[in-house]
N, C-alpha and C positions, 0 to 999 in steps of 0.2 A: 708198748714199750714204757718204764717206769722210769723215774731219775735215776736211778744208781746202772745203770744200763748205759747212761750215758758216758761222755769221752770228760774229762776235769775239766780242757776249756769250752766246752759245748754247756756246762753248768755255768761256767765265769758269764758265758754270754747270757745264760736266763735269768741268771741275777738281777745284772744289766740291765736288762730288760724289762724285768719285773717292778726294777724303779720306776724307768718311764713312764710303763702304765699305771702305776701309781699315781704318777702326775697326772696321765690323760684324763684323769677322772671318770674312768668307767666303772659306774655304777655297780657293786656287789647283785648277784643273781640272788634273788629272794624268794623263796618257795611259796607260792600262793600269791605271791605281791608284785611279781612285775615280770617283765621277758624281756630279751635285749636281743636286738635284731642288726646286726651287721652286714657290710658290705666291702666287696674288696674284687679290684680290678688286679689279679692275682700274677700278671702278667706271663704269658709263653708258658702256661704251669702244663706241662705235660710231660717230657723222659726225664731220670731220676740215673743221677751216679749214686751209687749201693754203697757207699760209704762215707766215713764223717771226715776225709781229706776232702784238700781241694783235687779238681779235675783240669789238668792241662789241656784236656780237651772238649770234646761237647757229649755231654749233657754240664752243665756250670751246678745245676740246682743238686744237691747232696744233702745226706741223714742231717748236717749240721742245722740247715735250710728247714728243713721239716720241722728241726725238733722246733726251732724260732717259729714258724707258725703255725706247727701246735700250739705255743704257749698264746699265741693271740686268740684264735680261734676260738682257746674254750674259755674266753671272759665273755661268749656271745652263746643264746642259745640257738637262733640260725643266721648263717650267712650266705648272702648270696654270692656268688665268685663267676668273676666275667676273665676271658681270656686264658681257660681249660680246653686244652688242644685234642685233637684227634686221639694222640698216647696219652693214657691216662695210668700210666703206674705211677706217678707221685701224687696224684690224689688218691689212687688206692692205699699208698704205703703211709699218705700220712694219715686219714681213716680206720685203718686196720692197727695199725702198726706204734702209731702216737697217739690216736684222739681214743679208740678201746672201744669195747662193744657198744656201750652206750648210745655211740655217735654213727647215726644214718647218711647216705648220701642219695639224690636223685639230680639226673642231668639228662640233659638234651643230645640229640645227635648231633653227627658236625654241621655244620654248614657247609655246604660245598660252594666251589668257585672262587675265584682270585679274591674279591672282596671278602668273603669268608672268609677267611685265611684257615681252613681247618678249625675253627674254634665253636667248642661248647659255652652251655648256660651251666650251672651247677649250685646246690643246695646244699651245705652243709650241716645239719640239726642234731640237737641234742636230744634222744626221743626220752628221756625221765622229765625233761622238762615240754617238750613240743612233740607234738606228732601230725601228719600230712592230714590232712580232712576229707581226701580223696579226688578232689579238684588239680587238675595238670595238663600243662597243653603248652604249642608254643603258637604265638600269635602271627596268624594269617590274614591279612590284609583282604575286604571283601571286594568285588567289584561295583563301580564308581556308578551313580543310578543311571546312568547312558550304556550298561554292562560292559563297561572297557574292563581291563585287567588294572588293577593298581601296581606301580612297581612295591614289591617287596625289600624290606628288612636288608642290610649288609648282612647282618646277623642276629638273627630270630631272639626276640625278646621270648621270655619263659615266663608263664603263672605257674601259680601253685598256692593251692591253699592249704592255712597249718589250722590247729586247734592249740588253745593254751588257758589252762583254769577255766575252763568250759567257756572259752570265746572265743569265735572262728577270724580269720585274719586271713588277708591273701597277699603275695609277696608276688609283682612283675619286675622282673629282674630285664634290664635294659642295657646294650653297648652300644652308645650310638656312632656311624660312622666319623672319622678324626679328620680327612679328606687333607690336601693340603693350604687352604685358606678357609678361619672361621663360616664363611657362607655356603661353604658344602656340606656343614653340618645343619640346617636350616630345614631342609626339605623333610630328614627324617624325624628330625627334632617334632617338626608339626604334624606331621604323618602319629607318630605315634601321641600327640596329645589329642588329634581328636577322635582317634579311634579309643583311646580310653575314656572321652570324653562325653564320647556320644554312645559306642557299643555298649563298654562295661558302664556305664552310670546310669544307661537304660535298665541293665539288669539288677545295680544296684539299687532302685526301686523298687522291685518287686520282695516277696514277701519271702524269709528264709533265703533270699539270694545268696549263693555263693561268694562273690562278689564285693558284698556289703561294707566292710571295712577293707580298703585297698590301698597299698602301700606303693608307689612307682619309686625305683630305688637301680640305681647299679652307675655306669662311667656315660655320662651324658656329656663329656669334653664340653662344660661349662665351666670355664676361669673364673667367673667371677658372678654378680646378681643383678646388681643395679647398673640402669644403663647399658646391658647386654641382651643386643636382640636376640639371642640364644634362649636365653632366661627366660625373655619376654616373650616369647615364641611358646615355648610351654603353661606358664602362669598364665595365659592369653583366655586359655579356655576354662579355667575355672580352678585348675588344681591348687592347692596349698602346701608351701612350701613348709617342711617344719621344721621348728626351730627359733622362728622367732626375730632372725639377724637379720639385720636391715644390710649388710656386707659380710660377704664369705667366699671367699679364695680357694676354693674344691673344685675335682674334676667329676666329682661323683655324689651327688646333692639328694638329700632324700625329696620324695614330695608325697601327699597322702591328700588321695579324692573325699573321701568320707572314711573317719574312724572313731569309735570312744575310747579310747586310750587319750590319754590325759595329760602323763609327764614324761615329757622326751629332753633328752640333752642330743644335740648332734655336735662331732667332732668336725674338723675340720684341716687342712694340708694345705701346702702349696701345689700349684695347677700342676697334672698329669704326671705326679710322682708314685701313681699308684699303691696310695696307704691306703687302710681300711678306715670307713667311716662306721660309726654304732648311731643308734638310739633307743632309747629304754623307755618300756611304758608300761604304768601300774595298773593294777588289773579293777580297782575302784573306782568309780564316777565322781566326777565333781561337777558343781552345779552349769549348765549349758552357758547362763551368762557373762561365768568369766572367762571366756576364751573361745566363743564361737564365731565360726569364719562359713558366711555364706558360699556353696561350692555349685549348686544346683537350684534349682526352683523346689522351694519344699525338703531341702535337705540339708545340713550343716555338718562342719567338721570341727570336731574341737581338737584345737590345737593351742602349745603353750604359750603363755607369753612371756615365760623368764628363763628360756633355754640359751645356754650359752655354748661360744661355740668353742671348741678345743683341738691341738695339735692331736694328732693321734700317730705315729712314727713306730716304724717294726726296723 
């Protein structure tokens, strides 16, 4: 679907719009020079009202809806998107329909069970600029060295690895349970740090690994950094958070095990309003000593140290 397709005040609103991200400061897509990787807790995104009114009744999400986050989506070339439901026509329609051939999609099955709530994992990619590197799964918890069973995921975190300017990168996209008092978020919170801790940075050693640059990103119901044993629960085992900010007020915080990408800006929101978060990272080396963060025994992550953090609002 192009602009002049669209309704006059569904234009008044990209405008609108168009300013904001202007302010958010997201980084222009630069061909050969960088890739910008978002995230966005897309909320209940599953049945779609087929036109640009509003709907008195349910489904609420409408063409008007789409076209608003189409226009987000494509300042990213993938994002990952948490809380894609069982129905998946409004990600088909805004794929097909908004974002154009270009624009790929890979997702997970549902989750089943109450805690599930019927929700997908889901990628959204721009393949002229990113394409998948053939790496995809969703993480299954191994059993514990006394062969118990681990309890599993609320809702199964997704890998996937992309390719960009001839550098492979892997994206684990995460929804950690919300529960209803911060301490029930604890258990999965550390569940999934040292399985990527331990699993994947096992394999991240080894030579061609898949693996090797790893980005842990999606809605971890972390309010805040410092001082939060949520936070400190994850950074506990080694990961780095990027960005840089000593405080940041997101629900959905990037962290990265080992990468050499360089320059990242991350955005930032107030807690569990479900905005998309970005980071951008250029595809040249800079020298290891200004910005290397021990993650591993014999491994390091460079990461920035003049990233600032930013409202980001749709």
């Amino acid at each position: 679907m192009i602009y002049p397709q669209y309704r006059a005040f569904v234009v008044e609103d990209i405008v609108r719009l168009r300013r904001r991200l202007a302010r958010a400061g997201i980084p222009p897509r630069c061909t050969d020079d960088n890739f910008i990787v978002g995230t966005w807790n897309i909320r209940d995104f599953g049945d779609l009202f087929d036109d640009w009114t509003e709907n008195p009744d349910s489904p609420k999400r409408n063409l008007r809806g789409l076209a608003i986050i189409a226009e987000i989506v494509r300042h990213f070339d993938v994002v990952a998107l948490q809380e894609v439901k069982r129905q998946t026509t409004a990600l088909r329609v805004l794929q097909e329909r908004f974002l154009g051939p270009h624009w790929d999609l890979m997702l997970t099955d549902v989750t089943a069970g109450d805690k599930g709530r019927q929700e997908r994992q889901a990628y959204l990619f721009d393949r002229r600029r990113i394409s998948p590197s053939g790496l995809a799964g969703e993480i299954v918890l191994p059993p514990t060295a006394d062969g118990d069973p681990q309890e599993q995921f609320d809702r199964t975190p997704y890998l996937v690895g992309f390719q960009a300017n001839g550098e492979h990168f892997a994206l684990l996209s995460a929804h950690i349970r919300y529960g209803d008092e911060p301490a029930e978020r604890l258990p999965e919170l550390r569940r999934l740090a040292h399985f990527v801790a331990r699993e994947i940075r096992d394999r991240a050693r080894e030579d061609a690994a898949e693996e090797a640059n790893l980005i842990v990103l999606g809605d971890f119901n972390i309010d805040r950094r410092q001082g939060n044993p949520l936070f400190d629960a994850f950074v506990a085992t080694g990961h780095v958070p990027i960005g840089g900010i000593s405080v940041i007020e997101d629900t959905a915080p990037f962290f990265q095990t080992r990468g050499r990408r360089v320059d990242s800006r991350s955005s930032r929101c107030p807690p569990h309003l479900h905005r998309p978060l970005h980071a951008a990272w250029c595809c040249s080396p800079i020298p290891t000593a200004r910005c290397s963060m021990s993650v591993a025994p014999g491994r390091s992550s460079r990461v920035p140290t003049n990233s600032r953090a930013r409202h980001f609002t749709h």
